[in-house]
C-alpha positions in Angstrom: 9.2 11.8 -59.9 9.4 8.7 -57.5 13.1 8.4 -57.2 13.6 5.2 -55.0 16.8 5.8 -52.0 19.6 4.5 -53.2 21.1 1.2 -51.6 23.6 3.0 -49.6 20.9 4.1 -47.3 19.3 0.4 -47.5 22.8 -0.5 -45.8 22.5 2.3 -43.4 19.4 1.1 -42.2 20.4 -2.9 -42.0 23.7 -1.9 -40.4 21.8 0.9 -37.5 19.5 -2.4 -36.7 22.5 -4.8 -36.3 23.7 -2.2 -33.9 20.9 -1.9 -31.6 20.2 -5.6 -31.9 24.0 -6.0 -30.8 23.5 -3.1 -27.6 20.2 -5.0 -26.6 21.7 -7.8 -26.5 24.6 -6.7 -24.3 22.2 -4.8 -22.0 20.0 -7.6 -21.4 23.3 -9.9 -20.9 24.1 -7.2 -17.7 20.5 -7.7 -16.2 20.8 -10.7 -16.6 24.0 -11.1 -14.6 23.1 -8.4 -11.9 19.8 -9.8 -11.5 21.5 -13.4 -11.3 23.9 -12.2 -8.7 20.9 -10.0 -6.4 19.6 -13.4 -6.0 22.1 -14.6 -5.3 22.6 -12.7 -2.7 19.6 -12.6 -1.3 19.6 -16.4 -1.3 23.1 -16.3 0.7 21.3 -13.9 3.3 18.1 -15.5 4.1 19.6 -19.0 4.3 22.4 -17.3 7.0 19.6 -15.8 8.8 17.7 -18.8 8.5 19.9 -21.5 9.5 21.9 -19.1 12.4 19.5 -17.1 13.5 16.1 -18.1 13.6 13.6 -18.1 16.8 13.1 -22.2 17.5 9.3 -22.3 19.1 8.6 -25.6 21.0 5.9 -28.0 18.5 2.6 -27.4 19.8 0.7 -30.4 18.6 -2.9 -28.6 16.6 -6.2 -29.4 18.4 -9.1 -29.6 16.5 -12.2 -28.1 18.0 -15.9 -27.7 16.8 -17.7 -30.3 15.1 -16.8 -32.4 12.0 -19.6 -32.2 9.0 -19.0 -35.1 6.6 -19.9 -34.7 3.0 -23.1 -37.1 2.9 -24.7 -35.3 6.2 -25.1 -32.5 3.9 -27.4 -34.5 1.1 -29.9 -35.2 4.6 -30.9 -31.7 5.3 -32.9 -31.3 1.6 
């Protein structure tokens, strides 16, 4: 006797994954937002710190030292 369910549990199902599709949704809509607005933050707080607070170092100007080994110098050696 294969007795097939009867389309009332056929709804149940399609109506139980509109539900969780619907709760997904409005989870990820939340971390979305929170995760929007912890950026946001953290943007707000490093530019502050940045822009009012940071250590200005006088510009050393970069020295070079050692010796300078062009590209056709190393075909010679073989």
């Amino acid at each position: 006797m294969n007795r097939s369910p009867g389309p009332f549990l056929y709804f149940l199902y399609i109506g139980m994954l509109f539900v969780l599709m619907a709760v997904g949704i409005v989870l990820f809509s939340w971390l979305l937002l929170f995760g929007a607005l912890t950026g946001l933050f953290l943007y707000i707080f490093m530019w502050v710190r940045q822009h009012f607070f940071s250590v200005k170092q006088p510009h050393i100007p970069f020295k070079s030292s050692g010796r300078i080994i062009e590209h056709d110098d190393i075909d010679r050696d073989e």
